[in-house]
C-alpha positions as CSV (number, residue, x, y, z in Angstrom):
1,X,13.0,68.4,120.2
2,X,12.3,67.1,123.6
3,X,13.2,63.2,124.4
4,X,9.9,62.8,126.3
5,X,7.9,64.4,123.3
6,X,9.3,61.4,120.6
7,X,7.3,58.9,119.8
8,X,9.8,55.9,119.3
9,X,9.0,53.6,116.8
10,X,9.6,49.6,117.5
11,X,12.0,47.9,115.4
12,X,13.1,44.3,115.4
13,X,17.3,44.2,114.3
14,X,18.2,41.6,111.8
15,X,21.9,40.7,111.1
16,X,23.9,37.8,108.8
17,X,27.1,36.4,110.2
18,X,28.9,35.6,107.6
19,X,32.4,34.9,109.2
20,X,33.8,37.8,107.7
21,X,32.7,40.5,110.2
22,X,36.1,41.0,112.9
23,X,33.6,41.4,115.5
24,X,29.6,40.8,114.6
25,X,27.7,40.7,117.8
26,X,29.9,44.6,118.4
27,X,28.1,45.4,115.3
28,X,25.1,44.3,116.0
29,X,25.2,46.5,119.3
30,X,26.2,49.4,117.6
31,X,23.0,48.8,115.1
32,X,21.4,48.8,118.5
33,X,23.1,52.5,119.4
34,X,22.6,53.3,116.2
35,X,18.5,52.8,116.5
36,X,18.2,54.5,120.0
37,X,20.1,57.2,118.0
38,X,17.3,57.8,115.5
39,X,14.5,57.4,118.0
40,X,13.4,53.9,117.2
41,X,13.2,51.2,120.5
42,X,14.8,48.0,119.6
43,X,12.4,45.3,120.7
44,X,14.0,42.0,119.0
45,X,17.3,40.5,117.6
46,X,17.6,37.8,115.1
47,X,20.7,36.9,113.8
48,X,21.6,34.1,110.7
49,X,25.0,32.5,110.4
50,X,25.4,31.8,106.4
51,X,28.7,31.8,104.2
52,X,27.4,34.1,102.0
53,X,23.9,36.1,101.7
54,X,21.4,35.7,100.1
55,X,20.9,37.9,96.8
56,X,16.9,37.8,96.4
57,X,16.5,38.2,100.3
58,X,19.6,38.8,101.9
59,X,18.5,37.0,104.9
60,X,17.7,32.9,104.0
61,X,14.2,32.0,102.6
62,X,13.2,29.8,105.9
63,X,14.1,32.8,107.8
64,X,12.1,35.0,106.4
65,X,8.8,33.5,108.2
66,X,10.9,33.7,111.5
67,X,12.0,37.4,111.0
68,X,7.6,37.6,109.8
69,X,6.3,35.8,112.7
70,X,9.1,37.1,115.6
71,X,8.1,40.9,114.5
72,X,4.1,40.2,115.0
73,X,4.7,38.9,118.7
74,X,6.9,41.7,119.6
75,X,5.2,44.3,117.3
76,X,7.5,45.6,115.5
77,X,6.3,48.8,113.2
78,X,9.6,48.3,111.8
79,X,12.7,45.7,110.5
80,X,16.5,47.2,110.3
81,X,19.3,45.0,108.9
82,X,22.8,45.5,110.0
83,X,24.2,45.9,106.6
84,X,23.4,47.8,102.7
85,X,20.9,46.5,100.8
86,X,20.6,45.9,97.3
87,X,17.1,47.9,95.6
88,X,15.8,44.7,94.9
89,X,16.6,43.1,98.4
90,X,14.4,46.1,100.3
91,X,11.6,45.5,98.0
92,X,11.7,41.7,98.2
93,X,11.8,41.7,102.1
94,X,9.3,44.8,102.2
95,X,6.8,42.8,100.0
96,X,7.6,39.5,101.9
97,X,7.5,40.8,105.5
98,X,4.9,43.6,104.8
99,X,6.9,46.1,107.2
100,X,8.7,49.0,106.2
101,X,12.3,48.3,105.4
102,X,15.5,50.1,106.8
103,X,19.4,49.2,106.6
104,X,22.2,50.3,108.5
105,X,22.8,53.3,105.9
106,X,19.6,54.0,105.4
107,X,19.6,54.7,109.5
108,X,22.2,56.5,109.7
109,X,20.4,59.0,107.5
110,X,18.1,59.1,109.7
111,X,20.1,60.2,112.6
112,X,22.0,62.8,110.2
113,X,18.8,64.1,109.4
114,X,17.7,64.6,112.7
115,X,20.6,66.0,114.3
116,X,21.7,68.6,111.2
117,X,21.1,72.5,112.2
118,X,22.9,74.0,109.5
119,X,21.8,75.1,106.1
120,X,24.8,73.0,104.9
121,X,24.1,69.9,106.8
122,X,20.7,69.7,105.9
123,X,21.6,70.4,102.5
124,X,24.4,67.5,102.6
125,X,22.1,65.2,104.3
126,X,19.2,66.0,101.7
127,X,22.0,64.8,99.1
128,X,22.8,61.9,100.5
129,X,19.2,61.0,101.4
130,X,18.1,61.5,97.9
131,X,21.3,59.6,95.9
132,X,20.4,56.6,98.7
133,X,16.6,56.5,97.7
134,X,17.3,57.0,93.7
135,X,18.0,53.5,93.2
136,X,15.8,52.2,95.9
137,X,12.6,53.8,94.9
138,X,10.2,50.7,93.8
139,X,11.1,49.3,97.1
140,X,11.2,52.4,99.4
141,X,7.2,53.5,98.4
142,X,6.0,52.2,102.4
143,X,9.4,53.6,103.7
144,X,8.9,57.3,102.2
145,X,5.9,58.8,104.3
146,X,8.0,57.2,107.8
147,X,11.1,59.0,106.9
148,X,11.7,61.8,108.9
149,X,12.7,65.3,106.9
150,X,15.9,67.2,106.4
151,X,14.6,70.6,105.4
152,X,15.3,72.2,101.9
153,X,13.0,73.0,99.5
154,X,11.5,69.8,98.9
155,X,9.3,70.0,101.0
156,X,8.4,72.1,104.4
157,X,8.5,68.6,106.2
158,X,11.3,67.4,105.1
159,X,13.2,65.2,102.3
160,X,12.0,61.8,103.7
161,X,8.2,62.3,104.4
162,X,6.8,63.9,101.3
163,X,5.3,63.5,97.5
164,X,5.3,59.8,97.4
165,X,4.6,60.2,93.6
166,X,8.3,61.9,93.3
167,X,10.1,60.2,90.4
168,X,13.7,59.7,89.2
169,X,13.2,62.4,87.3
170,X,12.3,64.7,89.8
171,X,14.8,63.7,92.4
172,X,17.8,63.6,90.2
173,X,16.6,67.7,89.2
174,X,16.5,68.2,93.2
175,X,19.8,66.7,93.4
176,X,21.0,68.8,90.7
177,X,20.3,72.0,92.7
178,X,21.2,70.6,95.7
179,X,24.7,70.2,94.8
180,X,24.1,73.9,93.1
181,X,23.4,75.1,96.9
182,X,26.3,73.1,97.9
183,X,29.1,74.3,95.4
184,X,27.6,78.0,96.6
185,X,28.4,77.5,100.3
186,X,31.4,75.4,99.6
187,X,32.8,78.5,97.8
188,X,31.8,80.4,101.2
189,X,33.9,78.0,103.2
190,X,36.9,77.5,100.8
191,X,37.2,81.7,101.6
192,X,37.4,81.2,105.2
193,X,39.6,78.5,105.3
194,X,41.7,80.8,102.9
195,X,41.6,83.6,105.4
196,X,42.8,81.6,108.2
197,X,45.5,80.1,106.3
198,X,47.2,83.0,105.2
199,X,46.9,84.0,108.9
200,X,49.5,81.5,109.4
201,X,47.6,80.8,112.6
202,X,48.2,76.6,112.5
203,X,45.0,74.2,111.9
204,X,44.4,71.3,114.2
205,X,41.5,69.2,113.4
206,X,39.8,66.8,116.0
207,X,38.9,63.6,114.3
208,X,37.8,60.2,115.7
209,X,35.0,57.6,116.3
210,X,31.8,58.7,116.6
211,X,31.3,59.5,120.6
212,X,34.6,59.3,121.8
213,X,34.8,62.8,122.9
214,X,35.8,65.6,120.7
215,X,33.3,67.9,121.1
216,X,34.1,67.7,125.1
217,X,37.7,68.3,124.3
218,X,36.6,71.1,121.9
219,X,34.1,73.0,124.9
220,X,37.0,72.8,127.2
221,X,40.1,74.6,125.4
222,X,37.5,77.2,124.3
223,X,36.2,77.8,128.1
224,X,40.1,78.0,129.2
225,X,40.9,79.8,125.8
226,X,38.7,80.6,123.5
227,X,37.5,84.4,122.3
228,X,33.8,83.7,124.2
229,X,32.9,80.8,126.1
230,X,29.5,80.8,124.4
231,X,31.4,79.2,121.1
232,X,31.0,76.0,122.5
233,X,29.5,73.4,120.8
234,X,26.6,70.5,121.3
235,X,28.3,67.9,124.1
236,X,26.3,64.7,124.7
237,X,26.9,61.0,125.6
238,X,25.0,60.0,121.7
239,X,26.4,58.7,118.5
240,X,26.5,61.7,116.2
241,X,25.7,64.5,118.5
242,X,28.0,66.7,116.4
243,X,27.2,66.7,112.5
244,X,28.5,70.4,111.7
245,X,32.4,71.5,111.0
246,X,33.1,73.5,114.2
247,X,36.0,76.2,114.1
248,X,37.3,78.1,117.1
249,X,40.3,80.1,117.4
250,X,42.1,79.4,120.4
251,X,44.4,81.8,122.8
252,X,46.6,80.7,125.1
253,X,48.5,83.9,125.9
254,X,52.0,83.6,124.5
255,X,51.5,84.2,120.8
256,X,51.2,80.7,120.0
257,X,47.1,80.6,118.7
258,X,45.6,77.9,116.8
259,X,42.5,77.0,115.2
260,X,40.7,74.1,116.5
261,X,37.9,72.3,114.6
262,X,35.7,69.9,115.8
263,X,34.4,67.3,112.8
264,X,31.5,64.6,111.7
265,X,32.3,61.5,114.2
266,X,33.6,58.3,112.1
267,X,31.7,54.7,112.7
268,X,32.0,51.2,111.3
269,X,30.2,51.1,107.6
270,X,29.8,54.6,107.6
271,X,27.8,55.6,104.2
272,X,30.4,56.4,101.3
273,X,27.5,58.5,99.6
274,X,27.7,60.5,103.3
275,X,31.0,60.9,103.4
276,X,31.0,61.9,99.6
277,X,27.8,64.8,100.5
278,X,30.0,66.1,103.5
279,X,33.0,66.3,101.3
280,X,33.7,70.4,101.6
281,X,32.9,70.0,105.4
282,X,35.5,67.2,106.1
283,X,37.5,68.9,104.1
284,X,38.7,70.9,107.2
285,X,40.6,67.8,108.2
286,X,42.6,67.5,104.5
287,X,43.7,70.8,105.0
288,X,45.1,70.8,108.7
289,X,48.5,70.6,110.2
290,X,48.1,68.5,112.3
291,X,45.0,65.9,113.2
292,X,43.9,65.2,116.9
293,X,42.4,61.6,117.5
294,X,40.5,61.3,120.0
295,X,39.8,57.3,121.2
296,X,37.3,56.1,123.8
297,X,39.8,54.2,125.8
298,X,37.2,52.5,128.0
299,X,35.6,51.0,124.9
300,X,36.5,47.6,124.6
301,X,36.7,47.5,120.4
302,X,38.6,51.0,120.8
303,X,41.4,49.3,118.6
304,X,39.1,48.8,115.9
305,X,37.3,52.0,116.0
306,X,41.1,53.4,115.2
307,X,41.2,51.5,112.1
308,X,38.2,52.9,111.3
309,X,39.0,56.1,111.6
310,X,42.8,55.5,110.0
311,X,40.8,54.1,106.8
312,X,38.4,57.2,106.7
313,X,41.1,59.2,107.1
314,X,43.1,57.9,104.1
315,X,39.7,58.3,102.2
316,X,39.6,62.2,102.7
317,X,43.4,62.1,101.7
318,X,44.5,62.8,105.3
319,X,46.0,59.3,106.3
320,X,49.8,61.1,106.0
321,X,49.0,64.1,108.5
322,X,51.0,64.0,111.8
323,X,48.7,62.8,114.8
324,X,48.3,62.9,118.5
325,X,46.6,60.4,119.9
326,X,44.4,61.3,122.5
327,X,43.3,58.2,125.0
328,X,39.8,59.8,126.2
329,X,38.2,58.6,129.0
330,X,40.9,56.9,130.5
331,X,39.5,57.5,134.4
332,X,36.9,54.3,133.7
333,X,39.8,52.5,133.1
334,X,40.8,53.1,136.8
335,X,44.2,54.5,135.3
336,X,46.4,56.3,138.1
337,X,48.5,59.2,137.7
338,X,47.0,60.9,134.7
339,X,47.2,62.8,132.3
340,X,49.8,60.5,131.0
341,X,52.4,61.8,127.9
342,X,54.2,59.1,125.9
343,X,55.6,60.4,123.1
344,X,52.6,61.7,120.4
345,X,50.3,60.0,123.0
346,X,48.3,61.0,126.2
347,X,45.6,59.4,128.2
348,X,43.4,62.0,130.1
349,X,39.9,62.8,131.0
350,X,38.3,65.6,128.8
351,X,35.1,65.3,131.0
352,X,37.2,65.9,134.1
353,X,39.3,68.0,132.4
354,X,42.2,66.3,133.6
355,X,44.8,66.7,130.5
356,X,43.7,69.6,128.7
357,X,46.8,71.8,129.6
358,X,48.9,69.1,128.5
359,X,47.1,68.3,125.3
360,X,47.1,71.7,124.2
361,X,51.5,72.1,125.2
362,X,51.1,68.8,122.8
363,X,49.7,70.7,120.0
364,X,51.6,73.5,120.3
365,X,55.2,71.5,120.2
366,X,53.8,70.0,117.0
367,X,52.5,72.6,115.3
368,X,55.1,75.3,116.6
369,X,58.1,73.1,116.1
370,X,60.0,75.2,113.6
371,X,59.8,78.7,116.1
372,X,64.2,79.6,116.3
373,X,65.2,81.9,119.3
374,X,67.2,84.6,117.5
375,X,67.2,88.1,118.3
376,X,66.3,91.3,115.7
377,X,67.8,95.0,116.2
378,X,64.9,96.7,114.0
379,X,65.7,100.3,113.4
380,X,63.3,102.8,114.8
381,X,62.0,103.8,110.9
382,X,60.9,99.7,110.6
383,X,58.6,100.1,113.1
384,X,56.2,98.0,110.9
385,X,58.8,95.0,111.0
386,X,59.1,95.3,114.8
387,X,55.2,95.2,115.3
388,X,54.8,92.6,113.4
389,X,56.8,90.4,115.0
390,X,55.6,91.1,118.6
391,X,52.1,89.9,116.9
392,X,53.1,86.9,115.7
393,X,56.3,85.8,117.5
394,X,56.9,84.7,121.5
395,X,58.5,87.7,122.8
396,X,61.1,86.9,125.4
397,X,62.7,90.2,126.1
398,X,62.2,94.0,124.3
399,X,64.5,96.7,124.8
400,X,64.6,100.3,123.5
401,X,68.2,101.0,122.6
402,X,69.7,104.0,120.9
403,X,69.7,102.2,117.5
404,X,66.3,100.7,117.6
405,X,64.4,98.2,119.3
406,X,66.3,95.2,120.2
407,X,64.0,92.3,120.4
408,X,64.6,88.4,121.6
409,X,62.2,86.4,120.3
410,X,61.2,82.8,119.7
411,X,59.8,83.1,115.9
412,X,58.8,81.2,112.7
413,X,62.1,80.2,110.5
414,X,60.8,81.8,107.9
415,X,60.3,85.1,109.3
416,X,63.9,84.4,110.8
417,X,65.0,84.5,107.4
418,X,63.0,87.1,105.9
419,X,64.1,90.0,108.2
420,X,68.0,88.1,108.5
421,X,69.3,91.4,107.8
422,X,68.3,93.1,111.3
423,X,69.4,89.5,113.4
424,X,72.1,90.8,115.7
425,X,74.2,88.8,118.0
């Protein structure tokens, strides 16, 4: 879909300081981002300062006929709050403001519906979609024919636009085969991630806040070293450009490969139910040797978008993988001299390209730290032994001697102790 061929929709922003937010007016911009993200033009802020929201209406009762009155004059179609809300708070407000209803979760639905391609993303995003409205559905009724569609068998449109009669009922059945769907192509995955594991080919997983980069870092190591430069993936300046679990394999010429994937960005608030429905996908990171973080160094809250992604981490059960950190974007900065190393951290330009040979000697020290330099004397008749080890070791010197093939090689431990018997001085 074309930019110039949306139709965005007005919305006025809504958010409650309570005190407790480490930075509110940051997430009151990213609800802004956020918007622009789904297609929706903010038009208005209002923001409440109260200790504690309120249950019935989450914003005050007084400011209810501000929020009314403030969204005739700008004409909004639309009201988004900057937080979850209750069932009963998005059909109070919905009845008391007479505009459809949307919260920050319920958005960012929206955008993962509108940027999923795959059969498995739209199935995960149908999931969480549905699970989101189950609860919500007396106060959703207005909402359901704006929401945009995710694709599945509910409907040709889409998840969010149809059958406004649908019923608990029915949408806990769809759910039901949804997750069917998903166990099947979960199973599908599990296999491949089998397959490259008993490769013993290492896994490195890029993970991060949503638009810092990955996918940039990603397209560059596979145009230097990847099998075809047409596996690159979607690279734009958006939040949530990349939804699908990209794996590449990547070559660098010395029998030191690795596979590289590319994951979901991480945001502030982000959806537990979405994080739960993209569970077999993010499960790429679980399994990986080692995790690549990728920080947008010229964004001023970059500290807290790493504690973001260090809490989702330790919800997939990955918070204990070693990390490099990766200090994107670090030419707005008006740093000198880069790429920079310092220790497991670098700051570089993955737009630029400026670091990516580092980054990738980085990964390879990590994930290649237990290679020996030893040397093998493999008899002529174990030519299967000597193959295999110029495959998968770093070969520094081969020589065809009257007992066999004398190899020096830089190789796992393991393999240095499985074929001990042919080491020679």
């Amino acid at each position: 879909m074309r930019e110039e061929e949306v139709v965005f929709t007005r919305v006025l922003l809504v958010g409650v300081d309570t005190g407790e937010e480490q930075d509110f007016e940051h997430s009151m911009e990213e609800l802004k981002s956020l918007a622009e993200a789904a297609y929706k033009k903010p038009v208005g802020i209002i923001v409440q300062r109260m200790e504690t929201v309120n249950k019935a209406l989450y914003i005050g009762t007084g400011k209810v006929s501000e929020v009314r009155e403030y969204a005739a004059q700008c004409e909004a179609e639309e009201i988004v709050f900057d937080n979850a809300l209750s069932p009963s708070q998005i059909r109070n407000l919905a009845r008391e403001l007479e505009l459809p209803i949307l919260d920050r979760t319920n958005l960012i639905l929206d955008i993962f519906a509108i940027r999923a391609r795959t059969r498995e993303a739209k199935l995960q995003v149908e999931t969480a979609k549905l699970q989101y409205m189950l609860p919500r559905l007396v106060g959703m009724r207005e909402n359901l024919s704006r929401q945009g569609g995710t694709g599945g068998s509910m409907s040709n449109k889409g998840a969010g636009e149809t059958k406004l009669e649908l019923d608990r009922r029915k949408i806990e059945h769809r759910i039901s085969e949804l997750k069917k769907e998903l166990e099947a192509v979960s199973k599908t995955r599990e296999t491949m991630r089998k397959k490259r594991s008993q490769s013993r080919v290492p896994q490195v997983a890029l993970v991060g806040y949503t638009n810092a980069g990955k996918s940039t870092i990603m397209n560059r190591m596979v145009n230097l070293y990847g099998e075809s430069s047409e596996k690159t993936v979607l690279e734009k300046d958006m939040l949530f450009a990349t939804l699908d679990t990209s794996v590449r394999s990547i070559h660098t010429g010395d029998n030191k490969p690795f596979f590289l994937s590319d994951t979901v960005g991480f945001i502030h608030k982000l959806p537990h139910g979405l994080v739960k429905a993209f569970q077999s996908t993010l499960e790429e990171v679980k399994y990986a040797d080692l995790l690549v973080q990728v920080v947008d160094f010229s964004d001023e809250h970059y500290r807290t978008q790493m504690e973001v992604t260090a809490e989702t981490l330790r919800e997939l059960e990955a918070g204990d993988i070693p990390q490099i950190i990766v200090y994107n974007k670090s030419d707005k900065c008006n740093m000198e001299d880069l790429p920079r190393r310092k220790g497991n951290q670098i700051y570089m330009s993955a737009t630029s390209g400026c670091g990516i040979d580092d980054l990738i000697e980085m990964i390879k020290e990590h994930i290649y730290a237990d290679l020996i330099e030893t040397h093998f004397l493999i008899p002529y008749e174990k030519g299967g032994i000597a193959s295999y080890l110029m495959e998968s070791a770093v070969v520094r010197n081969k020589e065809y001697c009257e007992q066999g093939i004398r190899l020096e090689v830089e190789c796992h431990r393991s393999d240095a102790e499985k074929y001990a018997t042919y080491q020679c001085d």
